[in-house]
Structures are given as C-alpha cells and as structure tokens.
The first five atom37 places (N, CA, C, CB, O) and aatype in JSON, in Angstrom:
{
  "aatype": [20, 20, 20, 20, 20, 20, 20, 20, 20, 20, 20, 20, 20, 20, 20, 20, 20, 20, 20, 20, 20, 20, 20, 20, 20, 20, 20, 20, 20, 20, 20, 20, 20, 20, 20, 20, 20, 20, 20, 20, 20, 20, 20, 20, 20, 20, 20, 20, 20, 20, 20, 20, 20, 20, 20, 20, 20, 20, 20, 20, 20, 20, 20, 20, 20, 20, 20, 20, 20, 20, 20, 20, 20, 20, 20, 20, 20, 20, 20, 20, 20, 20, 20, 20, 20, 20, 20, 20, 20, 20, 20, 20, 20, 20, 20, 20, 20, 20, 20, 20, 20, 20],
  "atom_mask": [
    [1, 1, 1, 1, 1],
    [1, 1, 1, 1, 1],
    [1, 1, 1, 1, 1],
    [1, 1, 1, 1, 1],
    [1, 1, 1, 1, 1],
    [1, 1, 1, 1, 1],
    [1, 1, 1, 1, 1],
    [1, 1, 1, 1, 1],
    [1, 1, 1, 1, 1],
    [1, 1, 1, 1, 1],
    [1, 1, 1, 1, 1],
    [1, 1, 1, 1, 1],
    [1, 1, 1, 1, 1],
    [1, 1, 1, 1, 1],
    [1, 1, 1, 1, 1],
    [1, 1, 1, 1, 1],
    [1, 1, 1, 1, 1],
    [1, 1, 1, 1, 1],
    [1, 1, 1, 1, 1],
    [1, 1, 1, 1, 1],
    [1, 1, 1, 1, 1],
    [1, 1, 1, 1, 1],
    [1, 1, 1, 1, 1],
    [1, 1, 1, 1, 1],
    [1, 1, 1, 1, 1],
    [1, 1, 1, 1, 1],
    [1, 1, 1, 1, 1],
    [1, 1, 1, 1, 1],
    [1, 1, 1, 1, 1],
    [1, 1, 1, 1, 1],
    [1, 1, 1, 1, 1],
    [1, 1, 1, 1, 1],
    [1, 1, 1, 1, 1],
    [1, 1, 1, 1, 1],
    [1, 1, 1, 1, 1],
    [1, 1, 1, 1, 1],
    [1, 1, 1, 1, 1],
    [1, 1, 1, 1, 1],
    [1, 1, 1, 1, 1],
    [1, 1, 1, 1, 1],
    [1, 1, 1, 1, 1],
    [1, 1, 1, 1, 1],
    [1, 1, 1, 1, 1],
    [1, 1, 1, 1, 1],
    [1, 1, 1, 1, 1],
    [1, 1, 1, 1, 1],
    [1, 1, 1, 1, 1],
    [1, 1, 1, 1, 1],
    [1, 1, 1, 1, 1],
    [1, 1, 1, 1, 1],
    [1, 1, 1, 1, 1],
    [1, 1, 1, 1, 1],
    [1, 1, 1, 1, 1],
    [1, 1, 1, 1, 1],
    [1, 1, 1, 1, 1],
    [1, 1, 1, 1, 1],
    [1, 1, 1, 1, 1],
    [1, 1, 1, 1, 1],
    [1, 1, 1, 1, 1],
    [1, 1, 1, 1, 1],
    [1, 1, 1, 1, 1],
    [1, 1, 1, 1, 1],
    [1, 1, 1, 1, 1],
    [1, 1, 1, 1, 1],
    [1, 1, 1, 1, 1],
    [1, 1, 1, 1, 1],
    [1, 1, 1, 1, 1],
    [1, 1, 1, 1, 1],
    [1, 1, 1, 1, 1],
    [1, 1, 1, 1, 1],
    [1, 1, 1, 1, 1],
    [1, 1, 1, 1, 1],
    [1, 1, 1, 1, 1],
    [1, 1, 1, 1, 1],
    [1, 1, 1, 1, 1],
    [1, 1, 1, 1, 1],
    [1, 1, 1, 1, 1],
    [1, 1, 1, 1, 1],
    [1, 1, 1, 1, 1],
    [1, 1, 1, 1, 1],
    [1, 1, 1, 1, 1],
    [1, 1, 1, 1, 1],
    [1, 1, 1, 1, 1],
    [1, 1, 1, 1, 1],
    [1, 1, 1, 1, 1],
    [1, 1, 1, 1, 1],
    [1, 1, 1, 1, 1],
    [1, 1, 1, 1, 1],
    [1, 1, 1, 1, 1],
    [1, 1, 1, 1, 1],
    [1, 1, 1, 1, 1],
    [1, 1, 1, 1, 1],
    [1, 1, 1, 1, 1],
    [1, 1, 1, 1, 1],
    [1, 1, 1, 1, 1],
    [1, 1, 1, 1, 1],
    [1, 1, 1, 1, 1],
    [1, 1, 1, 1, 1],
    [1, 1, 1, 1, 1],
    [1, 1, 1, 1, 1],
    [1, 1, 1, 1, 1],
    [1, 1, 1, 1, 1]
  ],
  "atom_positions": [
    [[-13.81, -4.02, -52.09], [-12.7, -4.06, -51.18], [-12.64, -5.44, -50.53], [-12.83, -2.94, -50.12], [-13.65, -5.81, -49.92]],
    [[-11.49, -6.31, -50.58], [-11.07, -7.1, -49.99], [-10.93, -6.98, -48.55], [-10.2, -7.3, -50.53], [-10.76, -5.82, -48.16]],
    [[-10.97, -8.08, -47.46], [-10.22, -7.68, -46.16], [-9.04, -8.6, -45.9], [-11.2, -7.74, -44.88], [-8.96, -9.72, -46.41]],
    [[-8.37, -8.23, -45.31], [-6.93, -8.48, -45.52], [-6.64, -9.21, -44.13], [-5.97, -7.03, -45.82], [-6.4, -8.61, -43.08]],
    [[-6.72, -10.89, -44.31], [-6.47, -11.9, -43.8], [-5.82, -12.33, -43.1], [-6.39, -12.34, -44.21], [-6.15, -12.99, -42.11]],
    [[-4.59, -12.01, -43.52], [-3.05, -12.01, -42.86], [-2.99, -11.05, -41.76], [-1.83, -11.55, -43.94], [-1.82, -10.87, -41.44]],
    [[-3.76, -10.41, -41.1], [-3.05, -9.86, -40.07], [-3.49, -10.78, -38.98], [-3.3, -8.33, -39.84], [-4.63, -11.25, -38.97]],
    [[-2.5, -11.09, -37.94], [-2.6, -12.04, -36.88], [-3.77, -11.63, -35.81], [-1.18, -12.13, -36.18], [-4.24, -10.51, -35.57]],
    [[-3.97, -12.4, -35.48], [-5.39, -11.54, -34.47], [-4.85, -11.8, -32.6], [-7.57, -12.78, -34.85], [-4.54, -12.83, -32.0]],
    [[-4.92, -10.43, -32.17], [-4.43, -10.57, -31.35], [-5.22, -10.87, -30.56], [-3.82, -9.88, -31.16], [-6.37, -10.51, -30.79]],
    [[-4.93, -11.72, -29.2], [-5.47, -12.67, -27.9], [-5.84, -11.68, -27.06], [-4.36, -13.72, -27.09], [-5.54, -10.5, -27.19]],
    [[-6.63, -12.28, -26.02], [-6.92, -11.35, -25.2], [-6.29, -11.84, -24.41], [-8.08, -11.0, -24.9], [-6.38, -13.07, -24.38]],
    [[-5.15, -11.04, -23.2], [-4.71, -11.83, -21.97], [-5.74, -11.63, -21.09], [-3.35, -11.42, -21.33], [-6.48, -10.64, -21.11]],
    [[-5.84, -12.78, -20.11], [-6.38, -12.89, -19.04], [-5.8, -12.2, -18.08], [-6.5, -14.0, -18.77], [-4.58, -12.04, -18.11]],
    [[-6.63, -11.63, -17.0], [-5.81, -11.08, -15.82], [-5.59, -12.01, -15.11], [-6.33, -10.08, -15.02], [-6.46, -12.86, -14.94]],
    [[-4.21, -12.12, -14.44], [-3.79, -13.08, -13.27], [-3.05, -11.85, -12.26], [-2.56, -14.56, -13.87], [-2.37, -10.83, -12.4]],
    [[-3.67, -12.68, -11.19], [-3.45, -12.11, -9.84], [-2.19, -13.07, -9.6], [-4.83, -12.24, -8.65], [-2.15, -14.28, -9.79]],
    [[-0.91, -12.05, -9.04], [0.16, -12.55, -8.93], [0.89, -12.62, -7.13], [0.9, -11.72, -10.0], [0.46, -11.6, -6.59]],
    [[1.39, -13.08, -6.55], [2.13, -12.85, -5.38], [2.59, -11.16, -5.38], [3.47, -13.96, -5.39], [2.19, -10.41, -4.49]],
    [[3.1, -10.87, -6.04], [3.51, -9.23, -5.96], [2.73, -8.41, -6.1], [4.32, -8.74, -6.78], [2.84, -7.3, -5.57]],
    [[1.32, -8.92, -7.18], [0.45, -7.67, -6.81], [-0.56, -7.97, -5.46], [-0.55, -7.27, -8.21], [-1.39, -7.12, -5.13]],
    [[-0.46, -8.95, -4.89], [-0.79, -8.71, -3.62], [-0.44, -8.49, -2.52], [-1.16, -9.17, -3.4], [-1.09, -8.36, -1.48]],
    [[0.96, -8.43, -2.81], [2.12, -8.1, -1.51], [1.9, -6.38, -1.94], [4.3, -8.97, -1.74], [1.84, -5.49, -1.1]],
    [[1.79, -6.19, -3.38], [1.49, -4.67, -3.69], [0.48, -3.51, -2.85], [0.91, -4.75, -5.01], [0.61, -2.4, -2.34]],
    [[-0.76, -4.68, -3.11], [-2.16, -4.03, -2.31], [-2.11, -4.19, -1.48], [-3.38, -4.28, -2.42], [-2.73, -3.31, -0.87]],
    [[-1.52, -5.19, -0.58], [-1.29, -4.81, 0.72], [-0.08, -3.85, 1.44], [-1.25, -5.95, 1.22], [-0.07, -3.45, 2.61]],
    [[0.49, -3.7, 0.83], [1.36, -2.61, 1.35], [0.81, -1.33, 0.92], [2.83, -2.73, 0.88], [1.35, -0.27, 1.24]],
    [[-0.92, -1.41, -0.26], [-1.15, -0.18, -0.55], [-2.03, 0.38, 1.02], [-2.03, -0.14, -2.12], [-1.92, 1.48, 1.57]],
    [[-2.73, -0.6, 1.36], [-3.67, -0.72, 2.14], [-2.99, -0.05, 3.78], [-4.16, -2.36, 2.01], [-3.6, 0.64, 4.6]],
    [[-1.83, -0.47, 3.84], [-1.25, -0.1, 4.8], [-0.62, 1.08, 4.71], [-0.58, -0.91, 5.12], [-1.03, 1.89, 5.54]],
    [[0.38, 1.53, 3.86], [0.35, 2.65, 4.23], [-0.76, 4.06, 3.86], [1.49, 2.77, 3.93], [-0.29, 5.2, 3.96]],
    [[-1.96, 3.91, 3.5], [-3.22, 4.45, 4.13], [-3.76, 4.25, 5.38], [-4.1, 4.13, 3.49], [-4.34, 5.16, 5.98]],
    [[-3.59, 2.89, 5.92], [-3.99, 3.17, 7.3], [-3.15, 4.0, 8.26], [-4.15, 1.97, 7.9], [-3.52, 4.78, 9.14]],
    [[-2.02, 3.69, 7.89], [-0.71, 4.95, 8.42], [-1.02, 6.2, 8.18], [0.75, 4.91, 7.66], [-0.81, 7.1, 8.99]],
    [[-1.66, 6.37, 6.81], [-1.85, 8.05, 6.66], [-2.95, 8.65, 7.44], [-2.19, 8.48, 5.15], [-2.88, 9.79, 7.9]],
    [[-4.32, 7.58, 7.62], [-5.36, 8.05, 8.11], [-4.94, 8.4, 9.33], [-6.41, 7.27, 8.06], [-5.25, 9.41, 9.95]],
    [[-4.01, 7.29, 9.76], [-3.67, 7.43, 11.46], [-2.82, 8.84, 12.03], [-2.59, 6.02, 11.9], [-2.99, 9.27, 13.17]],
    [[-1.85, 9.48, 11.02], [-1.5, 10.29, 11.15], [-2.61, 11.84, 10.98], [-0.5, 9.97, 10.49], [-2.86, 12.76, 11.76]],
    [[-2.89, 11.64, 10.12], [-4.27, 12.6, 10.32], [-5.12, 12.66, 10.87], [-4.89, 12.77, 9.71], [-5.76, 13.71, 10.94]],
    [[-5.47, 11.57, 11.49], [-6.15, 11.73, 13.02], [-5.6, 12.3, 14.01], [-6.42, 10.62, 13.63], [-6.25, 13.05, 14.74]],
    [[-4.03, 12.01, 14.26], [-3.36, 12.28, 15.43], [-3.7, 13.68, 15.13], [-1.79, 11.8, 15.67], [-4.43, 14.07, 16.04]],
    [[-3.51, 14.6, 14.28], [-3.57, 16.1, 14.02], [-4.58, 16.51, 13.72], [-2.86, 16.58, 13.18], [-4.65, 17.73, 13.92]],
    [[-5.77, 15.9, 13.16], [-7.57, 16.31, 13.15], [-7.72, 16.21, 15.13], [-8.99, 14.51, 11.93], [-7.7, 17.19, 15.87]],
    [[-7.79, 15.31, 15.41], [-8.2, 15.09, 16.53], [-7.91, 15.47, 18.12], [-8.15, 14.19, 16.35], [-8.6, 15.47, 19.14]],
    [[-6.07, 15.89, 17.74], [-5.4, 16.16, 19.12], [-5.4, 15.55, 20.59], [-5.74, 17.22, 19.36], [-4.55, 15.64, 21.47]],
    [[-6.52, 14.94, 20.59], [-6.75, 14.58, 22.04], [-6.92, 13.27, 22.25], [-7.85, 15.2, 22.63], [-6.29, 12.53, 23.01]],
    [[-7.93, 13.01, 21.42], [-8.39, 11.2, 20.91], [-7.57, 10.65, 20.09], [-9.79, 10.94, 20.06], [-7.73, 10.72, 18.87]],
    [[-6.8, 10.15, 20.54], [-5.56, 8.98, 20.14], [-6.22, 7.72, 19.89], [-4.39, 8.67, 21.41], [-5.78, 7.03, 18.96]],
    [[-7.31, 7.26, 20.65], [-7.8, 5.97, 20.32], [-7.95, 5.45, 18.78], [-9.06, 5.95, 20.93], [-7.32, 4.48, 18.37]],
    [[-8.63, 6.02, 18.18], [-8.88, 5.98, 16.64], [-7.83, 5.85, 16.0], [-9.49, 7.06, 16.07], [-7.49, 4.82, 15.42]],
    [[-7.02, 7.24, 16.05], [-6.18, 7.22, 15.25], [-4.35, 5.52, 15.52], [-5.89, 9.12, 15.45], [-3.44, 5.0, 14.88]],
    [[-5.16, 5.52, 17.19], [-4.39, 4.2, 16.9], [-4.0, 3.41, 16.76], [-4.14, 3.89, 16.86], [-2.84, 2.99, 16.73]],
    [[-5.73, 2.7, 16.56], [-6.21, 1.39, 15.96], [-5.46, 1.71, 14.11], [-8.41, 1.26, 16.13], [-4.58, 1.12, 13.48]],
    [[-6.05, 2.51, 13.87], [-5.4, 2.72, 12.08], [-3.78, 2.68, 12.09], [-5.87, 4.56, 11.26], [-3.4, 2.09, 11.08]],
    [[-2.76, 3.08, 12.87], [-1.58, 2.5, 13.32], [-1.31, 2.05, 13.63], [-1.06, 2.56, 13.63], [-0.19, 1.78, 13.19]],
    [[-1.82, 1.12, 14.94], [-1.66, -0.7, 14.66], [-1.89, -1.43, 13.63], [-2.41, -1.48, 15.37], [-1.12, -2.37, 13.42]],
    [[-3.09, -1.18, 12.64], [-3.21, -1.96, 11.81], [-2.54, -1.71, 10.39], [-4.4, -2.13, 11.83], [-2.58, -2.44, 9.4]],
    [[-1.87, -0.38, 10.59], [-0.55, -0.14, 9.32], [0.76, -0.48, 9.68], [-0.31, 1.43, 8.85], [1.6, -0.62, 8.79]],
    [[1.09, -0.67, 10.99], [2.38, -1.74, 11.12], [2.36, -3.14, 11.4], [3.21, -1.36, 12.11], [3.42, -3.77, 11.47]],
    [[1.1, -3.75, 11.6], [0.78, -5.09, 11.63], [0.96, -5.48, 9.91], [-0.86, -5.32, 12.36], [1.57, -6.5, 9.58]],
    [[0.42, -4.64, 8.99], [0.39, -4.68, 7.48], [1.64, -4.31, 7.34], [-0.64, -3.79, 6.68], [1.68, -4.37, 6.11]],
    [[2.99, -3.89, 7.74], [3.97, -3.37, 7.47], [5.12, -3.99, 7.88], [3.87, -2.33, 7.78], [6.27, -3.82, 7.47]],
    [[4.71, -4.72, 8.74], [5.85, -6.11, 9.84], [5.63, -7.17, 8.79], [5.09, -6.88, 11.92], [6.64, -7.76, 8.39]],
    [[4.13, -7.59, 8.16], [4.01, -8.29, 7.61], [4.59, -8.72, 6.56], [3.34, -8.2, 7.6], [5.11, -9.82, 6.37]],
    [[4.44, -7.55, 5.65], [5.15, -7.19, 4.31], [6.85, -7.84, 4.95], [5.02, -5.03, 3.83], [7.39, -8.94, 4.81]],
    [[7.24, -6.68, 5.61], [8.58, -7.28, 5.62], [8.92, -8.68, 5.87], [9.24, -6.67, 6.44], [9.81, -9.15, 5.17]],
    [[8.31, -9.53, 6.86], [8.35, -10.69, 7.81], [8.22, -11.65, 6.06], [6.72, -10.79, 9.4], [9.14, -12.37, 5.68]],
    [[7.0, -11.44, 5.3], [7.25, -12.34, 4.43], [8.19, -12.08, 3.26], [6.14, -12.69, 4.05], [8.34, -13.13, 2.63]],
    [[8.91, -11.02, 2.69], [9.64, -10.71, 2.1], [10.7, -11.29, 2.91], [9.54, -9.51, 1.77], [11.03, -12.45, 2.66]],
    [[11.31, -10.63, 3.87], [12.56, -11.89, 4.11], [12.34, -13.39, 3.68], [12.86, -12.09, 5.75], [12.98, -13.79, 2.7]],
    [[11.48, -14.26, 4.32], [11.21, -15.2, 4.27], [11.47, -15.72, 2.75], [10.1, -15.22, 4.85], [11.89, -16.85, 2.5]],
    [[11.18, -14.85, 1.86], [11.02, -15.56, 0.81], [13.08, -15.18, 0.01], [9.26, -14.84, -0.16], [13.59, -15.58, -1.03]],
    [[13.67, -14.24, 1.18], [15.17, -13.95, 1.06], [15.8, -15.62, 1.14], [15.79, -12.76, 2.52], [16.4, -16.42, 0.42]],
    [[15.21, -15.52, 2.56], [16.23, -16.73, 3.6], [15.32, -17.93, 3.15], [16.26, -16.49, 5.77], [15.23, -18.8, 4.01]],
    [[14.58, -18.18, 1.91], [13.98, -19.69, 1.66], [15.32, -20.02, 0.39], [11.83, -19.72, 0.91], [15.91, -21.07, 0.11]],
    [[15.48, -18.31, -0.3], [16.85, -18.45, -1.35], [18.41, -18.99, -0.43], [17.19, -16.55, -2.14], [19.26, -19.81, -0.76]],
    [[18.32, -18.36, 0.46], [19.5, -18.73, 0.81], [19.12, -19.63, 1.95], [20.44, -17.6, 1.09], [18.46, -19.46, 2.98]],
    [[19.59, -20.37, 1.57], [19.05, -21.87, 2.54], [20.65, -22.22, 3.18], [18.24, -23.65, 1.25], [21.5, -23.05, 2.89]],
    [[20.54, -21.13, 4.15], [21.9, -21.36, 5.33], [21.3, -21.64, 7.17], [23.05, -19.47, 5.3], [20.26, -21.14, 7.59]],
    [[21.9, -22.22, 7.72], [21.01, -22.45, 9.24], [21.32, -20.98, 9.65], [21.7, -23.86, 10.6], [20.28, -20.4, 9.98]],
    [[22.38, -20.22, 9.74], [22.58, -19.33, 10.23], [21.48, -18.32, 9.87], [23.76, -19.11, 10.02], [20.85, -17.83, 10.81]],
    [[21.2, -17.97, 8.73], [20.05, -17.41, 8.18], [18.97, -17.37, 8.69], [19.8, -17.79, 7.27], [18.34, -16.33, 8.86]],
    [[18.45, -18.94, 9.11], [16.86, -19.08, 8.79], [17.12, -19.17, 10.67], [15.99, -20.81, 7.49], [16.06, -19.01, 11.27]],
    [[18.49, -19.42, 11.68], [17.9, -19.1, 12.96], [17.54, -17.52, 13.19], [18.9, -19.58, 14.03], [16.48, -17.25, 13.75]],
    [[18.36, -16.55, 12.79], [18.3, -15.62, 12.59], [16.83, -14.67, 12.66], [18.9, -15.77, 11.67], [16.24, -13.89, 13.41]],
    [[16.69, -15.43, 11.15], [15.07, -15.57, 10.93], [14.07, -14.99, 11.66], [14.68, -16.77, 11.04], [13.47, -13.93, 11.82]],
    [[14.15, -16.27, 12.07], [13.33, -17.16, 13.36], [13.19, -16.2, 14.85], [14.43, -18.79, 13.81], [12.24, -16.09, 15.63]],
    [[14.56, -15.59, 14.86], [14.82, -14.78, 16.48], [14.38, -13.21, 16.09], [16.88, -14.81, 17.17], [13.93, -12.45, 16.95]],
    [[14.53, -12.87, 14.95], [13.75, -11.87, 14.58], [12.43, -11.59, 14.35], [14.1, -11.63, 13.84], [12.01, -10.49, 14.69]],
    [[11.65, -12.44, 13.78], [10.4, -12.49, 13.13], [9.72, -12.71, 15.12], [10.2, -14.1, 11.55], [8.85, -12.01, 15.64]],
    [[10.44, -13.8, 15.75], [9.93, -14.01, 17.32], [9.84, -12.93, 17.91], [10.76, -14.81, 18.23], [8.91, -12.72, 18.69]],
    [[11.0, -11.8, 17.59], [11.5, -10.85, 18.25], [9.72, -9.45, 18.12], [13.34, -10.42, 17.3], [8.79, -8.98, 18.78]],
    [[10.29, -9.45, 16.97], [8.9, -8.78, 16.63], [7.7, -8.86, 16.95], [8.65, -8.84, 15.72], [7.06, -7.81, 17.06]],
    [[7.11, -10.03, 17.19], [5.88, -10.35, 17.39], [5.46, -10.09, 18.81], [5.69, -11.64, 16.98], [4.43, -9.56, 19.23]],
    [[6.57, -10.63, 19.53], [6.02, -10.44, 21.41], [6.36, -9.02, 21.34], [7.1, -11.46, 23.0], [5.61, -8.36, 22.06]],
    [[6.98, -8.52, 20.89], [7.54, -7.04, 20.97], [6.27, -6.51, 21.21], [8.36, -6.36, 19.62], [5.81, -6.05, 22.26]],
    [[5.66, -6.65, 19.93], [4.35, -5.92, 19.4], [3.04, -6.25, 20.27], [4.04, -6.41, 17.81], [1.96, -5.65, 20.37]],
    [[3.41, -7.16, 20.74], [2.13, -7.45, 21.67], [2.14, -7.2, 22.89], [1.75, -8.67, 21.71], [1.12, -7.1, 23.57]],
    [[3.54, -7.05, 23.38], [3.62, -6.46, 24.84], [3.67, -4.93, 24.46], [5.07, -7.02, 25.83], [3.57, -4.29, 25.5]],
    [[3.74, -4.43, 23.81], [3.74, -2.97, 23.67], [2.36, -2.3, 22.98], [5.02, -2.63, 22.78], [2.08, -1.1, 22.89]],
    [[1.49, -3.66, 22.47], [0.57, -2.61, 22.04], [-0.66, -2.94, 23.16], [0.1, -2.75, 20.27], [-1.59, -2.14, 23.08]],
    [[-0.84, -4.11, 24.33], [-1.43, -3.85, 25.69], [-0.97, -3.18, 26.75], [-1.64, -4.8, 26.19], [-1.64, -3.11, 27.78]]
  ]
}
C-alpha cells in the first residue's frame, strides 16, 4: 500500500485572544457576580453586606462593558456632538456611582 501524498496537511491554528473575547469574559464574570448577589439577597435575608459587594462589583463590570462599547461607537462616529455627549454620560455615571454606593 502506497500513502497518498496529495492530501494537503492541515495547520494547526493558534489560539488568539481577541478584544471580544475579553469584553466576552468579562461580561461573563459579571453577570455571575450579579447572580451570586441575587442569591445572597434570598439565601441570606438579613445580611445585605455580602451580597452587595458581589453587586457592586457586577455593575462596576457592567457600566464598564457598556462605557467601553460606546466608546468604541463614538471613536466610529467622530462627531463633537457625540463624543461631548460621551463625555457627560460616562462623567454622569461615575460620580453617580460613587455618591450612591458611600
């Protein structure tokens, strides 16, 4: 028996880590901390503390996601109106979050 030469040999791809699969895992990451946090609120009833450190840190992961997904909207559309916009939102959010979560 002959072996038969001609068949092309296929490559191995390399894995590459891409912008989306890490915007992926982090939005996986977060909404688990959301879930844990919600199941605390209802395991626990009384002790809120726990459960809402794990909900700060699933809408800190969840502001994020969004905050850089626009960003990468309004870098396409390169209008001033846009990127002040932006700017008064992404601001908006942040003190929001910090006067409301002390």
């Amino acid at each position: 028996m002959t072996e038969n030469t001609n068949k092309p040999k296929t490559e191995k791809t390399k894995f590459v880590i891409t912008k989306d699969m890490i915007l992926a895992f982090t939005a996986y990451i977060g909404i688990g901390c959301i879930a844990i946090a919600l199941l605390l609120v209802l395991i626990l009833k009384g002790n809120t503390k726990l459960s809402g450190i794990f909900s700060a840190i699933g809408q800190v992961i969840a502001y994020l996601i969004c905050i850089i997904l626009a960003f990468n909207w309004v870098r396409r559309h390169r209008h001033i109106a846009w990127i002040i916009c932006y700017v008064i939102f992404v601001v908006t959010i942040v003190v929001l979050f910090i006067l409301t979560a002390f």
